[in-house]
TORFI-984857 format. One record per residue (C-alpha): residue number from 0; residue in three letters; z, x, y negated. Coordinates in Angstrom, 3 decimals. Layout:
num->NUM&residuo->ALA&zz->Z&xx->X&yy->Y;
...
This chain:
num->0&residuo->UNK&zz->115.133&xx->111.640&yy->-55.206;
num->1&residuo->UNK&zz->112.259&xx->114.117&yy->-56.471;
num->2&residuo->UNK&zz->112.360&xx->115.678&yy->-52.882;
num->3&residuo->UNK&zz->112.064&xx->112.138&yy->-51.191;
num->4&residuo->UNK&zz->108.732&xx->111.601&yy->-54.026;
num->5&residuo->UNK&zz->107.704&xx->115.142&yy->-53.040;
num->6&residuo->UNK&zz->108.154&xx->114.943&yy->-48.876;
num->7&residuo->UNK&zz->106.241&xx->111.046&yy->-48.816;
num->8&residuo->UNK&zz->103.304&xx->112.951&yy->-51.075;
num->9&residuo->UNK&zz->103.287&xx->115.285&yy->-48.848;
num->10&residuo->UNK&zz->102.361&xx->112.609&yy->-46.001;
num->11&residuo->UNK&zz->100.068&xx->111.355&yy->-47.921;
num->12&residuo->UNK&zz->97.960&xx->114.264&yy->-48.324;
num->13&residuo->UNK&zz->98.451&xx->114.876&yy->-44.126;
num->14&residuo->UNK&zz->97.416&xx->111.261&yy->-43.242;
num->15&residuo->UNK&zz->95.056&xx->109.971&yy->-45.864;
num->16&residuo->UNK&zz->95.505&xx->107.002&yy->-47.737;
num->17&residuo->UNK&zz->96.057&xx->104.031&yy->-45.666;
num->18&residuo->UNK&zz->92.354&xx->102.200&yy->-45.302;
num->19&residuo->UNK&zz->90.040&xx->104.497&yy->-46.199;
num->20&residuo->UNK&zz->87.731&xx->104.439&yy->-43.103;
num->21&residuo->UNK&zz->86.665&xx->100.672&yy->-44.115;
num->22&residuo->UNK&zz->86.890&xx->101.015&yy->-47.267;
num->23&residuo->UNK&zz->83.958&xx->101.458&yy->-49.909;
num->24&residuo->UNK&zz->83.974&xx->104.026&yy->-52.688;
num->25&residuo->UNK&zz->82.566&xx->103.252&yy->-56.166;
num->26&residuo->UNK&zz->80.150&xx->105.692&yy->-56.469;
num->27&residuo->UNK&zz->78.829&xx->108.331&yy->-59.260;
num->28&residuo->UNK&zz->82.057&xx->108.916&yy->-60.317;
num->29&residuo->UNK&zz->83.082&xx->112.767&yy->-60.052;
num->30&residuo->UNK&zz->86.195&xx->113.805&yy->-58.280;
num->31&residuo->UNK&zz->89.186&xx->113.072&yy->-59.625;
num->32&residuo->UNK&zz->90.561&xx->116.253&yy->-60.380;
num->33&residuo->UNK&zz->87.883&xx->116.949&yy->-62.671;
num->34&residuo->UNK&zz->88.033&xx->114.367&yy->-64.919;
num->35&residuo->UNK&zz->89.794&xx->115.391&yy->-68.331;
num->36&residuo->UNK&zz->92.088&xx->111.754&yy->-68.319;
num->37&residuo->UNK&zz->93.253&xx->112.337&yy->-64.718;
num->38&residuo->UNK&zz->94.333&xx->116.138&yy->-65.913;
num->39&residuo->UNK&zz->96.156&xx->114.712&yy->-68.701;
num->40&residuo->UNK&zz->97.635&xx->112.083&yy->-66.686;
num->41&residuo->UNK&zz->99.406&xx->114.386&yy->-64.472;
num->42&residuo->UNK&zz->100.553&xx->117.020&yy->-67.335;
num->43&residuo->UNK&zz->102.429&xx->113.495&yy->-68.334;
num->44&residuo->UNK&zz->104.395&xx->113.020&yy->-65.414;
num->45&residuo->UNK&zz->105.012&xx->117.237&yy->-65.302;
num->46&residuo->UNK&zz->106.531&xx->116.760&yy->-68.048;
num->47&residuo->UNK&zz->108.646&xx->113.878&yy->-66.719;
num->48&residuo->UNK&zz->110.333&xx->115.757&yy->-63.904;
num->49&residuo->UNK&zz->107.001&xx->115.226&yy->-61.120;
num->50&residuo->UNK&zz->105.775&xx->118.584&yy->-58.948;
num->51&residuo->UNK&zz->102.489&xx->119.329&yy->-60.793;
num->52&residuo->UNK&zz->101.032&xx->120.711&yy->-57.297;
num->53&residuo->UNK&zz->101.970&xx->117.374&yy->-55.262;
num->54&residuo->UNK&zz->100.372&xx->115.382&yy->-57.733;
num->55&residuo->UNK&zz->97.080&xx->117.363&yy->-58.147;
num->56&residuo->UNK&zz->97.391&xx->117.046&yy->-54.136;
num->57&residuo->UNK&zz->97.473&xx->113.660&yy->-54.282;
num->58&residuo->UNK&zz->94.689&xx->112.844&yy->-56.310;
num->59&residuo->UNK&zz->92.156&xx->115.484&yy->-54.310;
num->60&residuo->UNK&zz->92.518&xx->113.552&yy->-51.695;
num->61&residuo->UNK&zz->92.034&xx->109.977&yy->-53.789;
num->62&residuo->UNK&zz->89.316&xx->107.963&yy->-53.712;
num->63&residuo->UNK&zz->88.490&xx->105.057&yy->-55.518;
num->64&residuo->UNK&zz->88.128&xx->101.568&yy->-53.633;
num->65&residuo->UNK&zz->84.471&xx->99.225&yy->-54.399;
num->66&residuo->UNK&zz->86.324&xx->95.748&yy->-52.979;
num->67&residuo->UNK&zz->89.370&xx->96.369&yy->-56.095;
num->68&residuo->UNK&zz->86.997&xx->96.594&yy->-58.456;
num->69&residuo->UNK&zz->85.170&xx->93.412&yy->-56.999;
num->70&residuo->UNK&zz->87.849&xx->91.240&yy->-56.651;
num->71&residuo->UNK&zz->89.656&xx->91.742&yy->-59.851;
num->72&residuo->UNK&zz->86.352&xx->91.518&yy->-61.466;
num->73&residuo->UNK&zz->86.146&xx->87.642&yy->-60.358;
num->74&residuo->UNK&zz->89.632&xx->86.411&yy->-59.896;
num->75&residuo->UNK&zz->90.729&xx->83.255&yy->-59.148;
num->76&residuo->UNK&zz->91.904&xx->82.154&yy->-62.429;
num->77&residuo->UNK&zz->88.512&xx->82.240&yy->-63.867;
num->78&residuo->UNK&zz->87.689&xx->79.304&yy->-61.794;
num->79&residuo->UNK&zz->87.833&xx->75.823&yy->-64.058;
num->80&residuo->UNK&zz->90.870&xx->74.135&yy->-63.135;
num->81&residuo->UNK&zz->89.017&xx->71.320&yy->-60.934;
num->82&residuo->UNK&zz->88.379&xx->74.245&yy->-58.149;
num->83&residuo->UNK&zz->91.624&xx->75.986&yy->-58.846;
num->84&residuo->UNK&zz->94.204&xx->73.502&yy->-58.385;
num->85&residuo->UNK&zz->93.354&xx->72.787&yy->-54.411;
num->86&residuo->UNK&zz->93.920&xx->76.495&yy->-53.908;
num->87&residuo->UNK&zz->97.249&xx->76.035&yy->-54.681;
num->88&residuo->UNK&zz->98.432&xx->72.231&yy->-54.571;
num->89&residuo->UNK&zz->97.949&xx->71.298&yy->-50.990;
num->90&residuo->UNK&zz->100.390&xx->69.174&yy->-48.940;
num->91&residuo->UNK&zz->101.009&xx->72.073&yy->-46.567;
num->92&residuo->UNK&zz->101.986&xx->74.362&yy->-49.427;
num->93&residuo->UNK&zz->104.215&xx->71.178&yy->-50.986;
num->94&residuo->UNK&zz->105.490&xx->71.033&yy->-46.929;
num->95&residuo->UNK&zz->106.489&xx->74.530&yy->-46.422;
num->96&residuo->UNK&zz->107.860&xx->74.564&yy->-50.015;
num->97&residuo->UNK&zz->110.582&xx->72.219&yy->-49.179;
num->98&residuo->UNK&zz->111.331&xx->74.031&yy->-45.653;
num->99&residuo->UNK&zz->111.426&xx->77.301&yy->-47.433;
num->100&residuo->UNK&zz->114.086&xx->75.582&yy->-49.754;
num->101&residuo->UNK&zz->116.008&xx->74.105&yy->-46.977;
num->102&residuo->UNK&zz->115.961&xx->77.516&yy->-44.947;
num->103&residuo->UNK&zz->117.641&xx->79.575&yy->-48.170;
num->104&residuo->UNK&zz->118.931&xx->76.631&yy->-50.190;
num->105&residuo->UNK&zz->122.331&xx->78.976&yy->-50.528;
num->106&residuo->UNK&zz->120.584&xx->81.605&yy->-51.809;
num->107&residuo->UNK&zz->118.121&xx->79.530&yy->-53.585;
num->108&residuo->UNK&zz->121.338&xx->77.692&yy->-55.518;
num->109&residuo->UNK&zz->123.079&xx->81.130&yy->-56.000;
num->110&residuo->UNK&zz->120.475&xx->81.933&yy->-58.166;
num->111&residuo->UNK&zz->119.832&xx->78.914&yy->-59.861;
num->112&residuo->UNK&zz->123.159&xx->79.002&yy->-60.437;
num->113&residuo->UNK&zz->123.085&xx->82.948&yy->-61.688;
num->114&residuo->UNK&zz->120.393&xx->82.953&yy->-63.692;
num->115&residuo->UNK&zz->120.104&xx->79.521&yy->-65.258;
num->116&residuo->UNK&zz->116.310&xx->78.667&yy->-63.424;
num->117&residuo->UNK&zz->115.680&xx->75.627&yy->-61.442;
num->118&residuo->UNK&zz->115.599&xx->75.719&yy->-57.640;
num->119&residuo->UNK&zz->112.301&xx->74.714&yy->-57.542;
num->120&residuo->UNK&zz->110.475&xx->76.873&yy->-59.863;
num->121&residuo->UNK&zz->111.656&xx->79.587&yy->-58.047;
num->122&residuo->UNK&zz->110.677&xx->77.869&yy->-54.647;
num->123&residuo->UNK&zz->106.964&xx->77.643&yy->-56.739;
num->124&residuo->UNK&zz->106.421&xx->80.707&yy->-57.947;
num->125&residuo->UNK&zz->106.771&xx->82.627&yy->-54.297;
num->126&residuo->UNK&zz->104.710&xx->79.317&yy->-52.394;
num->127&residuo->UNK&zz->102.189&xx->80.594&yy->-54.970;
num->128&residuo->UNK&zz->102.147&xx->83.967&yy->-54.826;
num->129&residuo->UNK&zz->102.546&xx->84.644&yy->-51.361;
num->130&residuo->UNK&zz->102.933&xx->81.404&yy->-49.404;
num->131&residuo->UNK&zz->106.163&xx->81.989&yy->-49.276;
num->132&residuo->UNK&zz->106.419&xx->85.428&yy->-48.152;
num->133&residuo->UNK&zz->103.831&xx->85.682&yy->-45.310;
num->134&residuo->UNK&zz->100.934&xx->86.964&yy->-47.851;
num->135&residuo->UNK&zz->102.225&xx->90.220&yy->-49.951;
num->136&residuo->UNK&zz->98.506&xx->91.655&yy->-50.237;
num->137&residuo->UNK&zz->97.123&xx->94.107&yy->-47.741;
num->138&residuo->UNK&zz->95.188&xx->96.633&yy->-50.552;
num->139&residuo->UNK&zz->97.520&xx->100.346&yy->-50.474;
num->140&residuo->UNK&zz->99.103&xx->99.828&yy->-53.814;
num->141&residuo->UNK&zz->98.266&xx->103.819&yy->-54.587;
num->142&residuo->UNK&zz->94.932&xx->103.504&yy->-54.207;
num->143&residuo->UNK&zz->94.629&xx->100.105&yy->-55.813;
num->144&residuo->UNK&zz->96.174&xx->101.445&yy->-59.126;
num->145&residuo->UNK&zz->94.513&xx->105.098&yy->-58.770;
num->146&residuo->UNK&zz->91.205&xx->102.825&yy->-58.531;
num->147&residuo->UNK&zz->91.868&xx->100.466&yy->-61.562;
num->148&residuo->UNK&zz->93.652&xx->102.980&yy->-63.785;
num->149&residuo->UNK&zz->90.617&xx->105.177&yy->-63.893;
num->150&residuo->UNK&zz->87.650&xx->103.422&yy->-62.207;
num->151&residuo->UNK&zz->87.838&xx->100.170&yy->-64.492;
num->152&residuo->UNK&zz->87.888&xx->100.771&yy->-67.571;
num->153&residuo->UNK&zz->88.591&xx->96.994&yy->-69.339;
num->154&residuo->UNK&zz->92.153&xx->97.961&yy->-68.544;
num->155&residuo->UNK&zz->92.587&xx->101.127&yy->-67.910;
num->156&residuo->UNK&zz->95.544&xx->102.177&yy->-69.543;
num->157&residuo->UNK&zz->97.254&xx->99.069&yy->-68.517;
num->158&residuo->UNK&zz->96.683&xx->100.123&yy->-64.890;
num->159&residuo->UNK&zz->97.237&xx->103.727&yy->-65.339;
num->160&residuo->UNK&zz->100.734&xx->102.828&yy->-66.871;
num->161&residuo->UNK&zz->101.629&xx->101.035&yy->-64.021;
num->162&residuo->UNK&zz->100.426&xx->103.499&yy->-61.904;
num->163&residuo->UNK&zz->103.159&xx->106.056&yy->-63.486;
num->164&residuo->UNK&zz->106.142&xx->103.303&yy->-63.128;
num->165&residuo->UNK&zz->104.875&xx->103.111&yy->-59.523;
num->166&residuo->UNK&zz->104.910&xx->106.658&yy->-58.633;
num->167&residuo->UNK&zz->108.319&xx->106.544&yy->-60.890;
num->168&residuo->UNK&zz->109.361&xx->103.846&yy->-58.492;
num->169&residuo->UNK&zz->108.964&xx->105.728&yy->-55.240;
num->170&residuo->UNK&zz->111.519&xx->107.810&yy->-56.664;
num->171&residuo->UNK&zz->113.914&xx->106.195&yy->-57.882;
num->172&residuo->UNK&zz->114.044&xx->103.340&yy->-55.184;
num->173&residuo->UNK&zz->112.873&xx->105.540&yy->-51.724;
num->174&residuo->UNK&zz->110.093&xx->103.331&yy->-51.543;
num->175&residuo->UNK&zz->107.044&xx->104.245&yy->-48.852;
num->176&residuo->UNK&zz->104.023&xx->105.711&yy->-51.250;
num->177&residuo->UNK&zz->101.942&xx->105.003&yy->-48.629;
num->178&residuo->UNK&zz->102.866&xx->102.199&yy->-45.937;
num->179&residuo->UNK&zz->103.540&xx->99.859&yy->-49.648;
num->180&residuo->UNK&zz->100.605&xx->97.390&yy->-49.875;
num->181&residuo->UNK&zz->100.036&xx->94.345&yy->-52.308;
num->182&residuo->UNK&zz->97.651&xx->92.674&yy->-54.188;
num->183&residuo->UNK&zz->94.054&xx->93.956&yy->-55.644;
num->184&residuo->UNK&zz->95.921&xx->94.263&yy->-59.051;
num->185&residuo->UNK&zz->98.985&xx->96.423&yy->-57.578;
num->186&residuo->UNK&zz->101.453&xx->93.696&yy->-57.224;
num->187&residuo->UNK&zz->104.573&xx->93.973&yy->-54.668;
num->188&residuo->UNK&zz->106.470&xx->91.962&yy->-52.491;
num->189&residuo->UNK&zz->107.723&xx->88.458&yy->-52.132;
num->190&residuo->UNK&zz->107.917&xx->87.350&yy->-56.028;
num->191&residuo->UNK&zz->104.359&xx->90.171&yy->-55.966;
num->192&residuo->UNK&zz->105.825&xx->92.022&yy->-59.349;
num->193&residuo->UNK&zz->104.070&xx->94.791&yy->-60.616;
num->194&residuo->UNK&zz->105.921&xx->98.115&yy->-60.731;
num->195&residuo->UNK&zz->106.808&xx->97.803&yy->-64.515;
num->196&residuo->UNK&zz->108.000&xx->94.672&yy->-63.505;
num->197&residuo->UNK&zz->109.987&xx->95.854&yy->-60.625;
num->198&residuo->UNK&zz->111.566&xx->98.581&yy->-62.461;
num->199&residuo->UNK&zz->112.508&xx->96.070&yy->-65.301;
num->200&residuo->UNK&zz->113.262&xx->92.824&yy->-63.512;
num->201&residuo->UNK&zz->114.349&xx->93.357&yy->-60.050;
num->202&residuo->UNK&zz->118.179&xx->92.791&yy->-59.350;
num->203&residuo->UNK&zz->119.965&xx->93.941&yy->-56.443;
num->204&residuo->UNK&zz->120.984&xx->90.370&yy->-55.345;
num->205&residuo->UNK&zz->122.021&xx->91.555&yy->-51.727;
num->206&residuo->UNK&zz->124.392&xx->93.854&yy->-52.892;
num->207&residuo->UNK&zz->123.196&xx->96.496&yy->-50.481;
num->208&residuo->UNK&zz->122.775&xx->99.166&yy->-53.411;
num->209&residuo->UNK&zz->118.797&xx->98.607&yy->-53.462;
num->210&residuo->UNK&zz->116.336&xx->96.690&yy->-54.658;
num->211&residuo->UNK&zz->113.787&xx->95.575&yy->-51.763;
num->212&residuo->UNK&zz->111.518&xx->92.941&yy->-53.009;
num->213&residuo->UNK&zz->109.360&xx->93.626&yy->-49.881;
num->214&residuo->UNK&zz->111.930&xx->92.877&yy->-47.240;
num->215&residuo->UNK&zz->115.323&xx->91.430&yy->-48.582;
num->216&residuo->UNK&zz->114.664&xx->87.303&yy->-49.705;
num->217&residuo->UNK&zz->118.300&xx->88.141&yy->-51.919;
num->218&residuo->UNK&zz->116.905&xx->91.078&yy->-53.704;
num->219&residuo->UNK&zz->112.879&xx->88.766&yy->-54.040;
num->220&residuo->UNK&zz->114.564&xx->85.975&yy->-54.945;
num->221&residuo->UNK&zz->116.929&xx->86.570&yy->-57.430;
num->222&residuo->UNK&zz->114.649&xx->88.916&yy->-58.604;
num->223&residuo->UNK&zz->112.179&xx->86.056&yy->-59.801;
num->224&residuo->UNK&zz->115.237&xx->84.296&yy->-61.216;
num->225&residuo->UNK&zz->116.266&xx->86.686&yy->-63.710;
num->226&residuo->UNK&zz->112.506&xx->87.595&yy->-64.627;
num->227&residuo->UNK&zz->112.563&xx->83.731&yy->-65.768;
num->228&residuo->UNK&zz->116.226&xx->84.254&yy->-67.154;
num->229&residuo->UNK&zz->115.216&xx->87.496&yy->-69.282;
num->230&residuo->UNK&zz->111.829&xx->85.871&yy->-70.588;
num->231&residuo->UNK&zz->113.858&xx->82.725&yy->-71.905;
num->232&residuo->UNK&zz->113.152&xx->79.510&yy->-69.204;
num->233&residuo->UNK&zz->115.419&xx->76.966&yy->-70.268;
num->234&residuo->UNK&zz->117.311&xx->75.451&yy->-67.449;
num->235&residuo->UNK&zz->116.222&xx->71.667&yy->-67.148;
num->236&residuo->UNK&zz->113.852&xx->71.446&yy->-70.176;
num->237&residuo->UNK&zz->110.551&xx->70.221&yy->-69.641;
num->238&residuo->UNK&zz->107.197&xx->72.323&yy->-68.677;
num->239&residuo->UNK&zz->104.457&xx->70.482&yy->-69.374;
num->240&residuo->UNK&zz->103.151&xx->66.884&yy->-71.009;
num->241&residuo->UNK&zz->99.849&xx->65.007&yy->-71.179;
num->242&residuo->UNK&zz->98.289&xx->64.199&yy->-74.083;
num->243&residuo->UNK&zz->96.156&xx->61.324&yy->-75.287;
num->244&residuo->UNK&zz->92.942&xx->62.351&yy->-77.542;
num->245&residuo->UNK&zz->90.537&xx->61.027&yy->-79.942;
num->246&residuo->UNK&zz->87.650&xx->62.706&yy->-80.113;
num->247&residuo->UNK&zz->87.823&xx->66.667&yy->-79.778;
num->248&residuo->UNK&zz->89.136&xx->67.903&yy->-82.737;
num->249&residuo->UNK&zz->91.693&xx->69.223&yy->-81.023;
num->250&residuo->UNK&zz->89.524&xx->72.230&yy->-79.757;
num->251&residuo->UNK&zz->89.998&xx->73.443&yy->-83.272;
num->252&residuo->UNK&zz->94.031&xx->74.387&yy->-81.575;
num->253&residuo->UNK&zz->93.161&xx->75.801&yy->-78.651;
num->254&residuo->UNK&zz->94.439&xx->79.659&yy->-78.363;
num->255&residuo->UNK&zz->95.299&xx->81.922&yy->-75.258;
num->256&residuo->UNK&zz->98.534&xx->82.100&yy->-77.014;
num->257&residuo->UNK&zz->100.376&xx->79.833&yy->-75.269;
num->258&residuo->UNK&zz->103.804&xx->79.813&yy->-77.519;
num->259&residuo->UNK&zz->104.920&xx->75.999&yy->-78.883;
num->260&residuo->UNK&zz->103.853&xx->76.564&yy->-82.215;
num->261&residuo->UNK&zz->101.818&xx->73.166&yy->-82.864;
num->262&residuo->UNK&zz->104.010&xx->70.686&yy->-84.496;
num->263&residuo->UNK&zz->103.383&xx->66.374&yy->-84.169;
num->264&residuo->UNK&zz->101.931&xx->66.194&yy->-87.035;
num->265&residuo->UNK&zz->99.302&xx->68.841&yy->-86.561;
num->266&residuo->UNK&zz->98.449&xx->67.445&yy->-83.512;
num->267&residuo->UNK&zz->98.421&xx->63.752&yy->-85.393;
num->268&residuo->UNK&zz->95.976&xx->65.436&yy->-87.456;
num->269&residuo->UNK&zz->93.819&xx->66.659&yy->-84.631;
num->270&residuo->UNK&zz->93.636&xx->63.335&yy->-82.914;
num->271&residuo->UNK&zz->96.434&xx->64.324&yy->-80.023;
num->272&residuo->UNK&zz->98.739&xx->61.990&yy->-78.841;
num->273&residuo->UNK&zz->101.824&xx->62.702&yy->-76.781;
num->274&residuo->UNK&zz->102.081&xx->60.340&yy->-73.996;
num->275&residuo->UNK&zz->105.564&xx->59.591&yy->-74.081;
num->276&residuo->UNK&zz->108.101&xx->60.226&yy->-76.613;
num->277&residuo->UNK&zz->108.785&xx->63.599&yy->-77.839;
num->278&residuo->UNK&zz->111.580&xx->64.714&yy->-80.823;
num->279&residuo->UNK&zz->109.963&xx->64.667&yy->-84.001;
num->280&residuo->UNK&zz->110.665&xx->68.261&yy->-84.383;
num->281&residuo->UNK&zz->109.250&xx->69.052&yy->-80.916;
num->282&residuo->UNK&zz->106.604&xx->72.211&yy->-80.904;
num->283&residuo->UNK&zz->104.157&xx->72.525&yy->-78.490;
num->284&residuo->UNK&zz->100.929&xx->74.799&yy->-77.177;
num->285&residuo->UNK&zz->97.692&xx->72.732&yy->-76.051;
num->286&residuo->UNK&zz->95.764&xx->73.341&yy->-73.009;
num->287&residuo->UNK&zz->92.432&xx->71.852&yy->-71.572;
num->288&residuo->UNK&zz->92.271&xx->71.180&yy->-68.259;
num->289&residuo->UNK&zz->88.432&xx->70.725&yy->-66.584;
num->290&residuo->UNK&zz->88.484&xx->68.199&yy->-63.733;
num->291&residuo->UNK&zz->86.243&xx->66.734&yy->-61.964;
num->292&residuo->UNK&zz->86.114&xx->63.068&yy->-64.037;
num->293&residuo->UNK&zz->86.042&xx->65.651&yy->-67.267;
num->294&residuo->UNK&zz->88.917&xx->67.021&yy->-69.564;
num->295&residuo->UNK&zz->92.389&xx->66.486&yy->-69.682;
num->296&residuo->UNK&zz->94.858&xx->67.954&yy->-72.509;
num->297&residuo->UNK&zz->98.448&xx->68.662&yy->-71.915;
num->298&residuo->UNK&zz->101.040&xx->69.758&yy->-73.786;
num->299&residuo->UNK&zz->103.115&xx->73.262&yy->-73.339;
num->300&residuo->UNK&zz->106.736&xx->73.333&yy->-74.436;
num->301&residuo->UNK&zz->108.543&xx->76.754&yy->-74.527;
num->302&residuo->UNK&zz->108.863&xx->76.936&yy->-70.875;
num->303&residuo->UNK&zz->105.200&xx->76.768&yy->-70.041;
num->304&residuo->UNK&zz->104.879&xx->79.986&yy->-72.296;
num->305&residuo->UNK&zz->107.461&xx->81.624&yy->-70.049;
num->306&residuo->UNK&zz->105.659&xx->80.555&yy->-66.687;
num->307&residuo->UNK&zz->102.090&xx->82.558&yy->-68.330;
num->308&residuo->UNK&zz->104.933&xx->85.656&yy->-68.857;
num->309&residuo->UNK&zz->104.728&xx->86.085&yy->-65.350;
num->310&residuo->UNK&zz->100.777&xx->85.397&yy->-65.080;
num->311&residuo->UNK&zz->99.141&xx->84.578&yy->-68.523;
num->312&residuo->UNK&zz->96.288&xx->82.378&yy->-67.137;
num->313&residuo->UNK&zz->97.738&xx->78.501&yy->-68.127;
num->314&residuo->UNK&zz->95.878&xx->77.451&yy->-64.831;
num->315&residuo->UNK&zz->98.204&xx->79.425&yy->-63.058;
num->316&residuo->UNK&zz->101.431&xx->77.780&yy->-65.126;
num->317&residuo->UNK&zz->100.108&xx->74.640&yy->-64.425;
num->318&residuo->UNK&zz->99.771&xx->75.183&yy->-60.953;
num->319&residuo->UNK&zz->103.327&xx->76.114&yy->-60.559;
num->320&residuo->UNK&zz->104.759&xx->73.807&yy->-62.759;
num->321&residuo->UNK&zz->102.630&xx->71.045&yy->-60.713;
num->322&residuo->UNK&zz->103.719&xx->72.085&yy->-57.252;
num->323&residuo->UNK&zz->107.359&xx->73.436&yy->-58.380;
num->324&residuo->UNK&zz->106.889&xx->69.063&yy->-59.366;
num->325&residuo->UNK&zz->105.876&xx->68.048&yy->-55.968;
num->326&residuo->UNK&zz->107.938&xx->70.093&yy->-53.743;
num->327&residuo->UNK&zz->110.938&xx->68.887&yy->-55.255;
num->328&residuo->UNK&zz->109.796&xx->65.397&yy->-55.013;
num->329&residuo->UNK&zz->109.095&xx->65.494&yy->-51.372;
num->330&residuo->UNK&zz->112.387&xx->67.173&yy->-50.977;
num->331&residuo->UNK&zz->114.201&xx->64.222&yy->-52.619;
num->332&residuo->UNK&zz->111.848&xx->61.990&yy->-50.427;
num->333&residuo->UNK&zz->112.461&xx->63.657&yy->-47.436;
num->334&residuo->UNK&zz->116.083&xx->63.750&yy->-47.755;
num->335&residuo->UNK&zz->116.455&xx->60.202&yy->-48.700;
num->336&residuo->UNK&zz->114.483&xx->59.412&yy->-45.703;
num->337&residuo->UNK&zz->117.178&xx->61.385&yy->-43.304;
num->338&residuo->UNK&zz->120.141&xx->59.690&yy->-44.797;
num->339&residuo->UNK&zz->118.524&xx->56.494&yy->-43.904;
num->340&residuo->UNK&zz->117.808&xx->56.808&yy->-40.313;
């Protein structure tokens, strides 16, 4: 394995890193190699097994990317909800969310089935992350996490961690250094998991002795499955519930912490209403949606939390708990329709 790492850095140095005629450069910075957290960096992975003169090859030849910076500077989820929902809930996207179901509905069922997640939050989760497969990211995921991890400094040592479990990842699953490309934050294939994330979650649902979340829909698949499974979904439970208010004392409970902690009575006291009947020992988080007629509240039960483990922004849980809703509505629909005709 350390001579596959060592052979693809090797290429890397010969060829460049993929993109960087277009690219643009954040500028000021001084080399890499002369920075005191990039020396210390590699001295880390030495001592983890990694050839200290590949890696100081490596980042010679870096270069940090402008448009990374940019984009993950504004992203999507800072949007208000009212602008962020069509990105996402479309009738195309609810369309090809019910073909991509029918097309792997074995698979999609094995699963299920394995890892105790419905069909369709599966089905959701790739429709929103990559359309369902046909958008994995076009940013080299090197680059992107050389460039974050120590060009962007509000997370930093997030992105420099996940920079080691990538390069940790090349060797212990063969995977290209530099033909793998994803998002502007770094994440991979079909399901788009980060490298910790891949190393922790990813299954082998093919059977073929590796884990391939960029070209096997077994491996991406199941793969988002047990990441739901291991983070505690609850098969069949509810997601999500709107709530009636008076007045808005109920700003007083909104958190980013998006566990059901908030009991009835709390939420009694706050002037929040369930709109339909809930277990009187039923705990929930609260979120506030802006639309376009004003705000709407809704209620998170436990498996909302575990939709915001795989992207913490609640606009992105809602989004995939709405169309995970819809597609498997239209499915019913649709196949109602055929067994009429």
């Amino acid at each position: 394995m350390m001579k596959r790492l060592i052979a693809v850095v090797c290429a890397a140095v010969l060829l460049g890193f993929a993109g960087h005629a277009q690219a643009r450069y954040v500028a000021g910075e001084p080399p890499y190699l002369q920075r005191e957290e990039v020396q210390s960096f590699i001295s880390e992975l030495v001592a983890e097994g990694f050839d200290e003169a590949q890696l100081r090859e490596l980042f010679a030849n870096a270069r940090p990317q402008q448009r990374v910076i940019d984009l993950i500077s504004a992203p999507a989820e800072a949007r208000p909800w009212k602008t962020y929902r069509p990105i996402f809930i479309t009738q195309q996207r609810i369309n090809e969310g019910v073909a991509f179901w029918q097309e792997h509905e074995a698979l999609i069922l094995r699963a299920s089935r394995a890892f105790q997640v419905n069909p369709e939050i599966i089905v959701s989760i790739i429709g929103v992350e990559t359309s369902y497969g046909r958008n994995q990211g076009n940013f080299p995921v090197l680059d992107t996490l050389m460039t974050l991890g120590f060009d962007y400094p509000p997370r930093a040592n997030f992105f420099r961690s996940e920079l080691a479990h990538f390069l940790r990842l090349v060797r212990e699953e063969g995977i290209d250094l530099l033909a793998t490309r994803g998002s502007y934050a770094g994440a991979m294939g079909r399901g788009q998991f980060i490298s910790s994330s891949y190393r922790a979650y990813a299954v082998d649902f093919s059977g073929d002795g590796r884990r391939d979340l960029m070209n096997s829909w077994p491996d991406a698949i199941g793969s988002v499955a047990n990441y739901f499974q291991r983070h505690g979904w609850a098969m069949g439970e509810p997601v999500a519930l709107r709530a009636d208010v008076d007045g808005e004392r109920y700003k007083e409970l909104l958190s980013r912490d998006y566990r059901a902690r908030i009991s009835l009575q709390t939420l009694a006291e706050h002037g929040v209403t369930p709109t339909r009947p809930v277990p009187e020992d039923a705990q929930f988080s609260i979120i506030e949606l802006e639309t376009e007629s004003g705000f709407e509240v809704w209620l998170g039960y436990p498996n909302f939390y575990v939709i915001t483990r795989y992207n913490r922004s609640p606009l992105y849980a809602m989004a995939v708990y709405e169309l995970a809703s819809l597609i498997r509505k239209e499915r019913i629909t649709q196949s109602a329709v055929g067994e009429s005709q």
